[in-house]
N, C-alpha and C positions, 0 to 999 in steps of 0.2 A: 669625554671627561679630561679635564687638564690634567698636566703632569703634576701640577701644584694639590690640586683633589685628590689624585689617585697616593700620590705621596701620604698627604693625611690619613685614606682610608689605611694602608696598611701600616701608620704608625698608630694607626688605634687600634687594627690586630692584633700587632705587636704587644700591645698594653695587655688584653687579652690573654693572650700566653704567656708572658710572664706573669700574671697574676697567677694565672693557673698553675703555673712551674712552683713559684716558690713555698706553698705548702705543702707540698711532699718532699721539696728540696731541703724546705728545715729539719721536718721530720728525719730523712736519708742522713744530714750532717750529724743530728745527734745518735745517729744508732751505728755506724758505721764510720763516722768522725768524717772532716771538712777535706782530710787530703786522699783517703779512699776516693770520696765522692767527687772529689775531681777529676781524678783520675779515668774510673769507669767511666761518667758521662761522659768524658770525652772522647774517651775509645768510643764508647755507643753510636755516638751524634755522627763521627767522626765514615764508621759504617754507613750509618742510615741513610746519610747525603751522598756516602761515596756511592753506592749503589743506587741511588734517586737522580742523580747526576747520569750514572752510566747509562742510565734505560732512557734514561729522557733523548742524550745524545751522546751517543757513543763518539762519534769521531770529533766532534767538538769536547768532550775529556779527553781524549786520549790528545788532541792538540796542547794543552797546558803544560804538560812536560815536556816541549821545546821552546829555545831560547826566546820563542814571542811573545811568552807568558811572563818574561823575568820581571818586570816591573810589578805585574801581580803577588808574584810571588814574594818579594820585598814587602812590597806596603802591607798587604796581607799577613805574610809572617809575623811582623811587628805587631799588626793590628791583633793578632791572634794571641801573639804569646804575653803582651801588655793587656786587652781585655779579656782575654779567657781564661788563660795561664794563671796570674799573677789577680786579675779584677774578681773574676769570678770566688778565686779559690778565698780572696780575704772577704767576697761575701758571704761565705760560708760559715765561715768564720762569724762574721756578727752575726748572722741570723741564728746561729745556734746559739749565739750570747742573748739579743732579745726578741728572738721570734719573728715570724714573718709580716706583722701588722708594722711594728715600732721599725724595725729592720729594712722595710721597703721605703720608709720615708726619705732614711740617708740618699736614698738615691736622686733624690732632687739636686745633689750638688755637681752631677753629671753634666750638664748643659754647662756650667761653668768653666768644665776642664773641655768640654766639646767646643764651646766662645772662644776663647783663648787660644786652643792651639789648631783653632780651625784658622783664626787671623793668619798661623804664620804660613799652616800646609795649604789649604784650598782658597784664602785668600777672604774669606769670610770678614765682613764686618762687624764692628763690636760698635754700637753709640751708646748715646749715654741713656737713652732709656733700656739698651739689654743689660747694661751695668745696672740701673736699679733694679732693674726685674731678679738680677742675680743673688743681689744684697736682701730682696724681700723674700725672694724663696729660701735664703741662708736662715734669715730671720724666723719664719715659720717652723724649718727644723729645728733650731734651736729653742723655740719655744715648747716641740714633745719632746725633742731628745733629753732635755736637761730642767724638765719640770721635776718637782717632787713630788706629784700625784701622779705623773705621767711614771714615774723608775718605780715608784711603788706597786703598781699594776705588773711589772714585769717577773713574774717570777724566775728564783736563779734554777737552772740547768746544772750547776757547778759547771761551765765551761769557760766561765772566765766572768769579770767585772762589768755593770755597765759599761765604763768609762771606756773598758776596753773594745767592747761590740762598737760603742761610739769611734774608735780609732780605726778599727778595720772599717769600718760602716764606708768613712769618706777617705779611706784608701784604695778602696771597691769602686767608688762612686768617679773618681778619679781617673782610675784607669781601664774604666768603662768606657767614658766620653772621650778618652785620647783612642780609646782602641776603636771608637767608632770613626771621630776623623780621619786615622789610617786605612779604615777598609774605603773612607771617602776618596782619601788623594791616590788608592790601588787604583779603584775606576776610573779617575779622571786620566791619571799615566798610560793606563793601559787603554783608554781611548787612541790618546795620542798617537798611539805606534800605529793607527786603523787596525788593532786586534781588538776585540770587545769584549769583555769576560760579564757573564750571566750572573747573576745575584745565585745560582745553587752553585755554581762552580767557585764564586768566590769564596761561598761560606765554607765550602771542600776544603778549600786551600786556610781557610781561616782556621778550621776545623785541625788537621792535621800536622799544622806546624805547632799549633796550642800546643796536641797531644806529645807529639812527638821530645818539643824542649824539654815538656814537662819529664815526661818517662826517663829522658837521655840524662837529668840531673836527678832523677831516683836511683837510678841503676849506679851515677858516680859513686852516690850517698852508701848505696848500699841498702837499700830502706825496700828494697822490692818485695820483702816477706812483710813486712811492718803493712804496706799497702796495700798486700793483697789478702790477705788475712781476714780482716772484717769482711771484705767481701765475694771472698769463699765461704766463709763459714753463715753469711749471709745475717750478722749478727743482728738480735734482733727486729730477723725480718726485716733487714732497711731496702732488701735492694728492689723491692715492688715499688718503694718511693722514689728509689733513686730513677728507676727504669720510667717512671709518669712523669716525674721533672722534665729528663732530659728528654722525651716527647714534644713537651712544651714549650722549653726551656732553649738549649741550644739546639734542639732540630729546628723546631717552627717559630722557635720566637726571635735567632737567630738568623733564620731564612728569611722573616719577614723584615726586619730591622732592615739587611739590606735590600730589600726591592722599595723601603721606603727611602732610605740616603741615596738609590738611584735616580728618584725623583723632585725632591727637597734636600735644603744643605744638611749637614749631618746636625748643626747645633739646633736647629729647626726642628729636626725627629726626633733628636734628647730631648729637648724640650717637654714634646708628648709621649716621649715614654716616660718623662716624670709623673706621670700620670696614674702610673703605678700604685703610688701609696694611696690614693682615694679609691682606687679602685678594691686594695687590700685589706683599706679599712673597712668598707661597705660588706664585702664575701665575708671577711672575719667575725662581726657583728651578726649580720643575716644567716650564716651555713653553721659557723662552730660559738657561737653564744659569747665572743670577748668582749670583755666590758671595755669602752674605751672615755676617758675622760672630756670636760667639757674643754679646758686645755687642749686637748688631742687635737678634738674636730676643729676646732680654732686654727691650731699651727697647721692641720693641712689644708686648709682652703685658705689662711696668708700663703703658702707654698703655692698652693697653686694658681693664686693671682700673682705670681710673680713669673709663674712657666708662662703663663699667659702673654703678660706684659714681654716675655719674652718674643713668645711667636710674632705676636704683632708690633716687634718693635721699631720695623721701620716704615709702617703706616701709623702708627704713635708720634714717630721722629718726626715725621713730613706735618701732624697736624698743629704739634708745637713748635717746629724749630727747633729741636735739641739732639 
């Protein structure tokens, strides 16, 4: 199997487990609020690989914390506290504003921010059919996010405004696909030096600089009762959701992502994790009974003829010229 195959199969994994995460992730944000739940998952995730890492290979963890790891540790950092930190926690945010069918679509706008600042870090090209493919997937979210039959379907949570789950939506989306180009330019640096770092060790280090910035500006705040609260007292019952998210979520869905950017460029695997929304529209429909409009199924299949046009946009370019 080529590297190119193997890449797709486990960005279709990936699809997978984040579909799976993000239903009990909504549920978790609304019962014990979006910055608890960040919090906990990432301590959680942050275990589960650290000890998944240890058994697999001990002496290759325990090498990471010497200076031949530094470059991982950089791009990673970044990649971690820009998409897990910061992306994750304003998805939480929208999804608890409009749930996780309407809420997973923003994320089509990822591959955008993954084009763009893959051109400057990994050196990725951008032609002019990935720029349409980006403009038509824009398009198609824009046609659910901001229909009036599409916001009428959404019932309010009181957690905030459509408008407003729409602002976090592709703040999230954002800084998912820059946080994936970083774990891209970690691997490719820490090639360089002939030290190699594994897609679990990376996600360790992805994992625990998230946790870590997040925790260290809680504690400035002062906020550490405010946080831990909901999920001591287990409000709600949210933390059995919170606990099967982050299963899915940032263990496995987080693990997968990068064994597929070790194979494929990263705006290439955004691409097919925009994949997502069709996949959440389908699970939502068929498992829990949501009614989704003829608008809906419209904007995501434009959306995702444009992830499309995206994958193939340089066997597009070659057949036109452009």
């Amino acid at each position: 199997m080529t590297d190119n195959m193997l890449g797709v199969l486990f960005g279709l994994m990936t699809v997978v487990s984040w579909t799976l995460c993000i239903f009990p992730f909504t549920q978790a944000a609304r019962r014990i609020g979006a910055n608890t739940l960040n919090h906990f998952r990432l301590l959680l995730a942050t275990l589960f690989i650290g000890v998944a890492s240890l058994l697999l290979n001990s002496s290759e963890f325990k090498l990471l914390f010497t200076s031949s790891y530094a470059p991982s540790w950089f791009w990673l950092g970044l990649s971690g506290i820009v998409g897990l930190t910061f992306g994750d926690y304003f998805a939480f945010r929208m999804y608890a504003i409009l749930g996780a069918r309407i809420g997973s679509v923003l994320t089509t706008l990822a591959p955008a921010a993954a084009l763009v600042l893959g051109g400057v870090l990994t050196h990725e090209h951008i032609s002019l059919i990935g720029i349409l493919g980006i403009f038509i997937t824009i398009a198609g979210i824009v046609n659910i996010s901001f229909g009036k039959r599409e916001r009428e379907l959404i019932p309010d949570h009181g957690h905030g405004s459509i408008s407003a789950g729409v602002i976090w939506g592709i703040g999230a989306s954002f800084c998912q696909g820059a946080g994936l180009v970083m774990a891209k330019k970690a691997m490719m640096s820490q090639h360089e030096t002939g030290f190699h770092i594994t897609p679990v060790n990376a996600t360790f280090i992805r994992l625990i600089i998230a946790f870590s910035s997040l925790a260290l500006v809680t504690l400035l705040l002062g906020r550490w009762r405010q946080v831990a609260s909901p999920a001591l007292q287990n409000r709600d019952g949210g933390l059995k959701y919170a606990i099967m998210g982050t299963i899915f979520g940032p263990t496995l869905g987080v693990l997968l992502s990068l064994f597929t950017v070790a194979h494929i460029d990263a705006s290439v695997g955004q691409t097919i994790f925009s994949l997502v929304p069709a996949a959440a529209l389908v699970f939502a429909a068929l498992f829990l009974k949501e009614k989704f409009s003829l608008q809906s199924l419209v904007g995501v299949v434009v959306a995702i003829a444009g992830v499309m046009i995206l994958i193939w946009r340089d066997a597009i370019s070659s057949w036109t010229g452009f």
